[in-house]
DRENZA-161749 format. One line per field, with one value per residue: residue in three letters; x negated, y, z negated of N, C-alpha, C in turn. Coordinates in nm, 4 decimals, always signed. Layout:
REM DRENZA-161749
res: (ALA/...)
n_east: (X/...)
n_north: (Y/...)
n_up: (Z/...)
ca_east: (X/...)
ca_north: (Y/...)
ca_up: (Z/...)
c_east: (X/...)
c_north: (Y/...)
c_up: (Z/...)
//
This chain:
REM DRENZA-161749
res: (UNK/UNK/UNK/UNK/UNK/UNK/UNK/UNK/UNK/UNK/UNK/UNK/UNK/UNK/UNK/UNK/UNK/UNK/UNK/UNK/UNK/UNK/UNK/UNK/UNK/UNK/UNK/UNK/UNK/UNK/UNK/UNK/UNK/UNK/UNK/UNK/UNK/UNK/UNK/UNK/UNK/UNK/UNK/UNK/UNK/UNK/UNK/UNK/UNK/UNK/UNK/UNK/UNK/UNK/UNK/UNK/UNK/UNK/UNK/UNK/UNK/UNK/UNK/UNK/UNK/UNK/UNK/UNK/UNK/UNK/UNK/UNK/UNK/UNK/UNK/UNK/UNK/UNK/UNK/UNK/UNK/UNK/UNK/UNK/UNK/UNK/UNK/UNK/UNK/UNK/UNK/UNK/UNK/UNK/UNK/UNK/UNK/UNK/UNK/UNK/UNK/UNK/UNK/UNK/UNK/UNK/UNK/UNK/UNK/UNK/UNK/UNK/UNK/UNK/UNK/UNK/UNK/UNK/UNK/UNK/UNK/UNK/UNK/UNK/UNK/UNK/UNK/UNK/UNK/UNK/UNK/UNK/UNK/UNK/UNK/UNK/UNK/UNK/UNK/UNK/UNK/UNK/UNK/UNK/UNK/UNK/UNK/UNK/UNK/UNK/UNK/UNK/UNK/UNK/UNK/UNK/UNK/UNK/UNK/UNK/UNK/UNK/UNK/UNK/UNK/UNK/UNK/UNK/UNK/UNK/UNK/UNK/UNK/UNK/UNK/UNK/UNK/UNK/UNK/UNK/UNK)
n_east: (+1.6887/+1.6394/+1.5376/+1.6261/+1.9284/+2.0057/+2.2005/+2.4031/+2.5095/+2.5450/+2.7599/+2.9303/+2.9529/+3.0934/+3.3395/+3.4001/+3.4757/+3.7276/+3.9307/+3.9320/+3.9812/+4.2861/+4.3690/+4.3085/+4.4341/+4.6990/+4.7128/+4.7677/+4.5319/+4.3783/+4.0713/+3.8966/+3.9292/+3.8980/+3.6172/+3.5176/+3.6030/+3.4467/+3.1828/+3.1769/+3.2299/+2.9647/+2.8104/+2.8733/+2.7757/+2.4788/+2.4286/+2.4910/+2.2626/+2.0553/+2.0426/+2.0600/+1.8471/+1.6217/+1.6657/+1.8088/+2.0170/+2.3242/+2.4815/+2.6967/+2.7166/+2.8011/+3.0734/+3.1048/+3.1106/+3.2939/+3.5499/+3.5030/+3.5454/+3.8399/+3.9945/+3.9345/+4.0630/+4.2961/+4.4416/+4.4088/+4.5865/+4.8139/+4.8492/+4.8888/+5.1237/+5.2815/+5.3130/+5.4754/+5.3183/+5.3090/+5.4374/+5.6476/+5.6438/+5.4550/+5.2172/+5.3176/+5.3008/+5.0627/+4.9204/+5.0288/+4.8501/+4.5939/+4.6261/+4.7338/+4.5022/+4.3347/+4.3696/+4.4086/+4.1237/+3.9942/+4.1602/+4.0401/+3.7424/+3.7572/+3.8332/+3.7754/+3.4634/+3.2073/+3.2617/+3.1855/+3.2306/+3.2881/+3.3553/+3.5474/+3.5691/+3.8593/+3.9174/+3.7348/+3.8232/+4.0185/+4.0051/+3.8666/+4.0624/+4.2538/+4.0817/+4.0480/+4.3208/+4.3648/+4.1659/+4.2844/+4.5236/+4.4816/+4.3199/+4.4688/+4.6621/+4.4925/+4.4188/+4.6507/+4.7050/+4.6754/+4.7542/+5.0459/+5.1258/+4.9279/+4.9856/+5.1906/+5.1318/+4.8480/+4.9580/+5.1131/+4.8880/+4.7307/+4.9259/+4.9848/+4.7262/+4.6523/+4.8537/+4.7249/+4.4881/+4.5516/+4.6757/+4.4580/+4.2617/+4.4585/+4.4902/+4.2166/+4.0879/+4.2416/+4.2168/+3.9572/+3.9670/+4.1303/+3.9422/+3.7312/+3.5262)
n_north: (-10.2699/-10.2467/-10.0543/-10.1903/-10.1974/-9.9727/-9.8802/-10.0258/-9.8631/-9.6322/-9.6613/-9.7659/-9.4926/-9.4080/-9.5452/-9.4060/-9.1335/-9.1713/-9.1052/-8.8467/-8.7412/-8.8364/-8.6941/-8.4306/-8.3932/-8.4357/-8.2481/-8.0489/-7.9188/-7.8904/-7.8397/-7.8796/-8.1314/-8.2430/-8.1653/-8.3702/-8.5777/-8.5551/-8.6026/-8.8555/-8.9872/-8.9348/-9.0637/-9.2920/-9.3170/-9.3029/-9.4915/-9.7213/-9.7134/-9.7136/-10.0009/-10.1550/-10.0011/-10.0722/-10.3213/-10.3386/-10.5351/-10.6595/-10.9639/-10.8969/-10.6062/-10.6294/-10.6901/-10.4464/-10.2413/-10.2505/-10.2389/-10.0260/-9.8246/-9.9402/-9.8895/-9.5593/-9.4611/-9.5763/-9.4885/-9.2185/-9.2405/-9.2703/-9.0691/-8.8478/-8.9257/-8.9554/-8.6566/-8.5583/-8.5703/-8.7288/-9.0241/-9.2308/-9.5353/-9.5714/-9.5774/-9.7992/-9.9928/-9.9662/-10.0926/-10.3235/-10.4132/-10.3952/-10.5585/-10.8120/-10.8820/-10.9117/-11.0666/-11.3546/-11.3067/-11.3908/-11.6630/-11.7927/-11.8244/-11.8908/-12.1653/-12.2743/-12.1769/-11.9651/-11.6590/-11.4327/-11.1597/-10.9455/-10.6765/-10.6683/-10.4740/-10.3837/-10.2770/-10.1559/-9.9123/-9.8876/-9.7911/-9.5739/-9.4088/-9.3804/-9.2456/-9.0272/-8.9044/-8.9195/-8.6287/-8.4649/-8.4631/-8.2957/-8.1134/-7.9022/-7.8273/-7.6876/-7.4882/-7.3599/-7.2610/-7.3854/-7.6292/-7.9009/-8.0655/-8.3185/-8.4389/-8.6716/-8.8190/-8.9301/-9.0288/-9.2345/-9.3661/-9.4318/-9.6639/-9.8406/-9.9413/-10.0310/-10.2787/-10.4297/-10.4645/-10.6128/-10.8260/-10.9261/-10.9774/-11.2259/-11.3724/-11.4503/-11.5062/-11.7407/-11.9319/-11.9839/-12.1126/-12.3365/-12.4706/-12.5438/-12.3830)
n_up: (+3.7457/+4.1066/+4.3917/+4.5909/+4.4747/+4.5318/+4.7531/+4.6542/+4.4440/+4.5157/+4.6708/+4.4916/+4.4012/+4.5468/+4.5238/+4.2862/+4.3471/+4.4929/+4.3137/+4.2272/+4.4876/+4.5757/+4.3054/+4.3677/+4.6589/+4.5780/+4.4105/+4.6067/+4.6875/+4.9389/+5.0623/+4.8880/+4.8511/+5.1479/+5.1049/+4.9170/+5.0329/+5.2731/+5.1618/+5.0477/+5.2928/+5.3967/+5.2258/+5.2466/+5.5124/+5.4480/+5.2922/+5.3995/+5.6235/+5.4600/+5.3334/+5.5816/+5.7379/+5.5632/+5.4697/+5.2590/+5.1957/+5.0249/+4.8798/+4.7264/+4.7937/+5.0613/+5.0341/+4.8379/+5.0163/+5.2453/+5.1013/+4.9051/+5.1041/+5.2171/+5.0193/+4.9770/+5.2275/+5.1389/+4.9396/+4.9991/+5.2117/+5.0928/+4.8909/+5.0762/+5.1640/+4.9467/+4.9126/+5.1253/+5.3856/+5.5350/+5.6949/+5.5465/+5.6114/+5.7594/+5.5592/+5.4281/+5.6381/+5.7036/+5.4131/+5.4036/+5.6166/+5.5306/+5.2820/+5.3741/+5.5329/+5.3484/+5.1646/+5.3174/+5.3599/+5.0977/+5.0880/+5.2870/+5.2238/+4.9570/+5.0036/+5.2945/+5.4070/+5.2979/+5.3482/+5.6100/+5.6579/+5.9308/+6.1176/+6.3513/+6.7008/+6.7595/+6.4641/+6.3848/+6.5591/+6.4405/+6.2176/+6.2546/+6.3535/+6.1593/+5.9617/+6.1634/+6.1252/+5.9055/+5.8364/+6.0118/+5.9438/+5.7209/+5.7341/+5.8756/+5.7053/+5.5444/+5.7884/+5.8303/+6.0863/+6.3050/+6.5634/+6.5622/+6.7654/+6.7864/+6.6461/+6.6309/+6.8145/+6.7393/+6.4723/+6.6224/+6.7520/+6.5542/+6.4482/+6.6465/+6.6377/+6.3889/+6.3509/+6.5787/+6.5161/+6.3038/+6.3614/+6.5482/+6.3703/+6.2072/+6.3771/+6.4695/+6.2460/+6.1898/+6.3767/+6.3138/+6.0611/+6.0971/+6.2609/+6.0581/+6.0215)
ca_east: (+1.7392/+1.5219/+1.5227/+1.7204/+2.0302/+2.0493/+2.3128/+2.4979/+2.5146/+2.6031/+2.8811/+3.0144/+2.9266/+3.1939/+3.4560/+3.4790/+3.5404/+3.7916/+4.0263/+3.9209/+4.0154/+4.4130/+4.4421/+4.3103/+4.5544/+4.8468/+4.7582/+4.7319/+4.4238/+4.3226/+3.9947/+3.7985/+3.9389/+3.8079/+3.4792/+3.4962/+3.5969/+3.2921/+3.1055/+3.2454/+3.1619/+2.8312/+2.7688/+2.8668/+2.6433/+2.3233/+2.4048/+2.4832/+2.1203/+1.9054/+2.0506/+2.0002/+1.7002/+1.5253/+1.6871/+1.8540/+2.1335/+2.3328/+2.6261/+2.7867/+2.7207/+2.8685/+3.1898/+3.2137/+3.1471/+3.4589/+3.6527/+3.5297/+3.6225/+3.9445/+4.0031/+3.9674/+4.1481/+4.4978/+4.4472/+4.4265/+4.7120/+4.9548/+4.8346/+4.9372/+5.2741/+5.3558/+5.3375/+5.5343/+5.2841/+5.2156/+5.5884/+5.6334/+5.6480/+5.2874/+5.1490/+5.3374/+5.2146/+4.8199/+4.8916/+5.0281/+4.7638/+4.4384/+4.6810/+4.7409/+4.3081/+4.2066/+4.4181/+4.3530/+3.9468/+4.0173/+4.1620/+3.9205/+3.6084/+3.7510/+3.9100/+3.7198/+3.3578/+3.1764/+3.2889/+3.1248/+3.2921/+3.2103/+3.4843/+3.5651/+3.5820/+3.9517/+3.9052/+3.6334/+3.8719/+4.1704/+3.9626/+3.8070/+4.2024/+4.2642/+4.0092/+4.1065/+4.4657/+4.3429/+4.1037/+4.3689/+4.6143/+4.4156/+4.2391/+4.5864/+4.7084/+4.3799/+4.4052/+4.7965/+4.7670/+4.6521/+4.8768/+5.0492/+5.1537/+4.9047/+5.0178/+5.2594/+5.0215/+4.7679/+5.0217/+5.1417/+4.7929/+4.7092/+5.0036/+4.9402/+4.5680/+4.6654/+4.9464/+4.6926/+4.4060/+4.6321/+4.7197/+4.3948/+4.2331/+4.5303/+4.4308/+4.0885/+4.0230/+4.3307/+4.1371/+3.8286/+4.0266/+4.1745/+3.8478/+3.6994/+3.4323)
ca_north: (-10.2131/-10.1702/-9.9715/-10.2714/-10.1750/-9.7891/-9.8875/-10.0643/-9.7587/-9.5362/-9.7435/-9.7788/-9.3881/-9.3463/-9.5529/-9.3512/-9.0098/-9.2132/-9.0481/-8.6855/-8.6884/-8.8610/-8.5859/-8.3052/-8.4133/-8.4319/-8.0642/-7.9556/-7.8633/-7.9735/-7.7693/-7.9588/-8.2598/-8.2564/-8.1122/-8.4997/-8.6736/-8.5748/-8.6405/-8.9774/-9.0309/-8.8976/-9.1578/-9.4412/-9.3401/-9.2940/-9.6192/-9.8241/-9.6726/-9.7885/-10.1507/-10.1690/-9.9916/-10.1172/-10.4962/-10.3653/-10.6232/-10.7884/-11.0439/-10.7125/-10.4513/-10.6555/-10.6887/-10.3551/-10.1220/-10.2146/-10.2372/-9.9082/-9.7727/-9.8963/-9.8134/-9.4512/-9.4367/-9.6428/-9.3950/-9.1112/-9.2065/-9.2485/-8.9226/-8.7810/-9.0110/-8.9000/-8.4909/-8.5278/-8.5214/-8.9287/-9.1281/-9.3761/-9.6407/-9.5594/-9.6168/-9.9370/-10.0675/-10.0003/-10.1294/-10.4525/-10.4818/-10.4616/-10.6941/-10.9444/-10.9346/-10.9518/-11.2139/-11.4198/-11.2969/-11.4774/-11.8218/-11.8615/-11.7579/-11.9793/-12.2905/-12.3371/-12.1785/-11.8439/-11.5386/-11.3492/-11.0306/-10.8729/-10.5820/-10.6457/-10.3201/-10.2773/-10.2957/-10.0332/-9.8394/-9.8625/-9.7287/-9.4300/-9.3423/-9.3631/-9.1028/-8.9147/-8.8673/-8.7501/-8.5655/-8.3452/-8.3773/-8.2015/-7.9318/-7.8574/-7.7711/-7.5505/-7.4130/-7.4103/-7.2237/-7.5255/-7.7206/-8.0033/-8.1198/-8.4192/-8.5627/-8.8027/-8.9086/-8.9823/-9.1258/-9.3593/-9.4784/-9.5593/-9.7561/-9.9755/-10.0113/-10.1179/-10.3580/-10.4863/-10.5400/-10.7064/-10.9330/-10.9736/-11.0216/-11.3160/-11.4716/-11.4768/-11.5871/-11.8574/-12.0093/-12.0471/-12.2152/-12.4462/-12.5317/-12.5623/-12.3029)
ca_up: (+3.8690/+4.1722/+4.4837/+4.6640/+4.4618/+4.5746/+4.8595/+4.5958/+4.3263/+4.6187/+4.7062/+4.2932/+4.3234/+4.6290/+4.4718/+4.2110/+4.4341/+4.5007/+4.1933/+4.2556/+4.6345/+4.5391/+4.2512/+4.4673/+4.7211/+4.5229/+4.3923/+4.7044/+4.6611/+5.0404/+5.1179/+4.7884/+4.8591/+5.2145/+5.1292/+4.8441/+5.1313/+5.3786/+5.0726/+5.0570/+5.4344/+5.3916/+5.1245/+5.3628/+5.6222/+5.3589/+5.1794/+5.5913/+5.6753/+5.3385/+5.3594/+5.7309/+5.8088/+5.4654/+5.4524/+5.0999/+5.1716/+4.9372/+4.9444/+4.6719/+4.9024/+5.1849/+4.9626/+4.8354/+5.1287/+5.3048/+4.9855/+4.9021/+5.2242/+5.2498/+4.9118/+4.9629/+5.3363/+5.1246/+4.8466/+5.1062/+5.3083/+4.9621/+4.8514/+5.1696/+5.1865/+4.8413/+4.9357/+5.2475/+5.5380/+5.5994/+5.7256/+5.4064/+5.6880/+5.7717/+5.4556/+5.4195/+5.7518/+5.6440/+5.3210/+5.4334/+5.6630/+5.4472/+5.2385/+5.4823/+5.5306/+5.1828/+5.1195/+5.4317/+5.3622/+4.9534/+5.0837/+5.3691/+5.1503/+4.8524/+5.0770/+5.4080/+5.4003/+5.3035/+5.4566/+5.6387/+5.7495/+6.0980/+6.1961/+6.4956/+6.7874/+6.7559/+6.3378/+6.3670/+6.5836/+6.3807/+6.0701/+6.2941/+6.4085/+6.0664/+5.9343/+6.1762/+6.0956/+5.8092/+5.8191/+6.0877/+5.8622/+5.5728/+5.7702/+5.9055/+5.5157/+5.5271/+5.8731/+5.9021/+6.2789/+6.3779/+6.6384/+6.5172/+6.8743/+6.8241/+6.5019/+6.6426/+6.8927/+6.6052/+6.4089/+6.7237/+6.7627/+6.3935/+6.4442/+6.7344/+6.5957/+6.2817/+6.4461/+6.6746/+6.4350/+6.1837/+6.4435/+6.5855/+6.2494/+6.1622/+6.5139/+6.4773/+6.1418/+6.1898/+6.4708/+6.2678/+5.9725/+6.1913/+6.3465/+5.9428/+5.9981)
c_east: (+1.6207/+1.6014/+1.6150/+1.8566/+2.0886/+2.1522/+2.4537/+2.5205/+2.5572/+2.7720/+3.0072/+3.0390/+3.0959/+3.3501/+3.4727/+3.5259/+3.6865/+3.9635/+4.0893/+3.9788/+4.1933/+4.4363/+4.4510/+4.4119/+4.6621/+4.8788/+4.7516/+4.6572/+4.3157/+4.1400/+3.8753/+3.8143/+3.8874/+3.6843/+3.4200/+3.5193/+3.4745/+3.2110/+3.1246/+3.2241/+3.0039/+2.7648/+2.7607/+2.7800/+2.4965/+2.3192/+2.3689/+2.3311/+2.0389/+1.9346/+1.9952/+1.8853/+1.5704/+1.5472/+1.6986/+2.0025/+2.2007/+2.4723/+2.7565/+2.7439/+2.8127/+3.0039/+3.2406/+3.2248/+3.2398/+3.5471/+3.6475/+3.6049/+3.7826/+4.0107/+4.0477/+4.0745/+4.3139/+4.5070/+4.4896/+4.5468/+4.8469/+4.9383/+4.9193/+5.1126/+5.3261/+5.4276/+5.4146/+5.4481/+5.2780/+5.3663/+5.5303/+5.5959/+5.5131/+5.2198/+5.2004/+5.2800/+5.0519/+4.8437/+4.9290/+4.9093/+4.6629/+4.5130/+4.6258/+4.5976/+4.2668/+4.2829/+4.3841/+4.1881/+3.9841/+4.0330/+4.0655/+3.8200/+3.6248/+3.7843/+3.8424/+3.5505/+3.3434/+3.2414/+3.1997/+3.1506/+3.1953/+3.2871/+3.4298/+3.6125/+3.7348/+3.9699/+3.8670/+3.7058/+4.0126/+4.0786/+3.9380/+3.9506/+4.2497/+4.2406/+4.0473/+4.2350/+4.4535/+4.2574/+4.2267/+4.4583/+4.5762/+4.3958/+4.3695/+4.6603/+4.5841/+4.4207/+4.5414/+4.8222/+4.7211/+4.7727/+4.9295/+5.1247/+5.0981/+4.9131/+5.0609/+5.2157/+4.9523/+4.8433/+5.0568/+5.0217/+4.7321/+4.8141/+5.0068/+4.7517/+4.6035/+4.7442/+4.8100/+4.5533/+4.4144/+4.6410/+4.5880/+4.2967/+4.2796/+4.4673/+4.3059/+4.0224/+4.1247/+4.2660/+3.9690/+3.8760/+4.0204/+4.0402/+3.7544/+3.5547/+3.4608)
c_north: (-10.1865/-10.0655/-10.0648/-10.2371/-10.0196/-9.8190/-9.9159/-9.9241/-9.6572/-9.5850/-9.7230/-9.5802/-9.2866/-9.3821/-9.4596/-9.1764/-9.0546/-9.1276/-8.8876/-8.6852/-8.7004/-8.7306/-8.4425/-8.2855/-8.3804/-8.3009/-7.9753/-7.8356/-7.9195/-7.8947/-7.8448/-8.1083/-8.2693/-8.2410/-8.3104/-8.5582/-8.7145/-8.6120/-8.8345/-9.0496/-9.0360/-8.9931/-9.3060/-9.4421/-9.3365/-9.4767/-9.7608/-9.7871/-9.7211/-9.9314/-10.2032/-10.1258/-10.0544/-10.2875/-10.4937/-10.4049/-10.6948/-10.8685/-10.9182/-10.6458/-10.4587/-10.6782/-10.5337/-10.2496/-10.1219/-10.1750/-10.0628/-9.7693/-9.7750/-9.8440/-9.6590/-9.4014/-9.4953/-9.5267/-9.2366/-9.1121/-9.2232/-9.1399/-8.8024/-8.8518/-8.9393/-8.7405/-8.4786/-8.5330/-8.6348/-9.0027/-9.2393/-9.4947/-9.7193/-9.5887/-9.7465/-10.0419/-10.0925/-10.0724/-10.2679/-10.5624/-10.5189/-10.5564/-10.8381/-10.9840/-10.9595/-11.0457/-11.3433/-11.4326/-11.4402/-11.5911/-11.8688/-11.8498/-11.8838/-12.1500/-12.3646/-12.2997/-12.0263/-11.7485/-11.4626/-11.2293/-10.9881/-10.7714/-10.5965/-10.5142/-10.3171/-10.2142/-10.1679/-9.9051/-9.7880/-9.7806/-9.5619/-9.3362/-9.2873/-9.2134/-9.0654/-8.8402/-8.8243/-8.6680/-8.4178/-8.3219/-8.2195/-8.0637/-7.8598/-7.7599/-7.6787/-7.4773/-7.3835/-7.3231/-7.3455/-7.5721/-7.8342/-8.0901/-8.2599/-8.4683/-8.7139/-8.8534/-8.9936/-9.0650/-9.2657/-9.4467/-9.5241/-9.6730/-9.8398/-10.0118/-10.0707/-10.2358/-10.4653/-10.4965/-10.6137/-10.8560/-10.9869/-11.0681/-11.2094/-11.4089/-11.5519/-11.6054/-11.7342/-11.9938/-12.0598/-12.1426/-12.3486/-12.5373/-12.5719/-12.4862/-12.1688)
c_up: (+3.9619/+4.2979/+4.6057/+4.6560/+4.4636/+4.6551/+4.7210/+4.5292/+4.4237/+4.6299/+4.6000/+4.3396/+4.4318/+4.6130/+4.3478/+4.2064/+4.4968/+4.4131/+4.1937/+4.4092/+4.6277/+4.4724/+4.3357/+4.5831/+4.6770/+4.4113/+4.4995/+4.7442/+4.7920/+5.0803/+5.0164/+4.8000/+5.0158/+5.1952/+5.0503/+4.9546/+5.2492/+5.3197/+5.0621/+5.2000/+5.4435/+5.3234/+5.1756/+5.4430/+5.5294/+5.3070/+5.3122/+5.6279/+5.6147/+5.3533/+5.4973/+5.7525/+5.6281/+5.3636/+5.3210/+5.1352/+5.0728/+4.9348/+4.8595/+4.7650/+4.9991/+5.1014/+4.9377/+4.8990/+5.1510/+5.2059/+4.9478/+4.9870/+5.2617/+5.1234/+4.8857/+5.0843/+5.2326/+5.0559/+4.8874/+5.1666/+5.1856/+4.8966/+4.9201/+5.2140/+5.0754/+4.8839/+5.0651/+5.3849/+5.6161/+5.5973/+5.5913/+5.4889/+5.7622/+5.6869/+5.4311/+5.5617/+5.7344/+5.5298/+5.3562/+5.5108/+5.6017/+5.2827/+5.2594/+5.5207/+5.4431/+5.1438/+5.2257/+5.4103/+5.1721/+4.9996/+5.1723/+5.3078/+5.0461/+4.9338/+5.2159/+5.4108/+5.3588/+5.3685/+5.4615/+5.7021/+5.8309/+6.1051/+6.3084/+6.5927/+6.7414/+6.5807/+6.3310/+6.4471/+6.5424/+6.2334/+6.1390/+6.3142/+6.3111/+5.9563/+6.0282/+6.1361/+5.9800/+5.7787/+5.9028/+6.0211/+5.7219/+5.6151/+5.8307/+5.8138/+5.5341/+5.6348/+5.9019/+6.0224/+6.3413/+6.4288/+6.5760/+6.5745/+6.8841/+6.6945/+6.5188/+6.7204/+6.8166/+6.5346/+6.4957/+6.6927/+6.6228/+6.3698/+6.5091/+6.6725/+6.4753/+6.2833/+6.5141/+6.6249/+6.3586/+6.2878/+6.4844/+6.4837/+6.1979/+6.2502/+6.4645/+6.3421/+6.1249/+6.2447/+6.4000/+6.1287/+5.9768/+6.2213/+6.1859/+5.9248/+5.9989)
//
């Protein structure tokens, strides 16, 4: 092992907070399971910083960041679907989508050339909408005077972003198929 694979081992170390943040959830135990979740953020930005600013890249890392990531956001929002706070309809919409990409990412990767994932801006803004919705939902269960006037806002727009990254996603990578690169 050297000093290259610290991003990676970070990464392994955030999927498997992964377990503890679902159960904590589903004991409604929201105040530890946020504190694992910032932990879990915190871990993304340390691990995105050593690869990048110290060129510890690797074709694994670039696989299982996202994976880890969305990993804990599906896990998060069926935690929160299960206990009542997340529309079932919502969790089936994200889950179809990073579906519909990792399967689409598999045949283009195995069938036309390498992949190379990019997230594209609305991608990166459907994930941030994402975390947010829950992070407000959670601290909500902690703080319950909190308003909860902008839920269905939040919820709206994780729903046209995820809608409209799914789509853009299908587009994008269709058009490079097609074209055999």
């Amino acid at each position: 092992m050297t000093r290259k694979d610290i991003p990676n081992l970070i990464t392994v170390m955030r999927i498997l907070l992964v377990a503890p943040v679902a159960w904590l959830l589903l004991q409604h135990r929201f105040a530890p399971a946020l504190g694992l979740f910032f932990v879990a953020g915190f871990s993304d930005a340390v691990d995105g910083f050593l690869a990048k600013h110290y060129g510890w890249t690797s074709r694994l890392g670039a696989l299982l960041d996202p994976l880890a990531d969305k990993l804990l956001l599906v896990t998060c929002y069926a935690a929160l679907t299960w206990i009542g706070l997340l529309p079932v309809w919502l969790l089936a919409l994200v889950v179809v989508r990073d579906v519909v990409i990792v399967a689409g990412a598999v045949v283009y990767n195995f069938r036309i050339a390498r992949l190379e994932a990019q997230p594209t801006f609305i991608s990166k803004l459907n994930t941030f909408l994402q975390i947010l919705l829950v992070l407000v939902v959670i601290v909500q269960q902690i703080v319950p005077a909190l308003p909860t006037a902008w839920n269905p806002v939040l919820v709206y727009a994780v729903t046209v972003s995820v809608l409209w990254s799914g789509l853009d996603y299908v587009i994008t990578w269709g058009r490079r198929a097609r074209a055999g690169r």
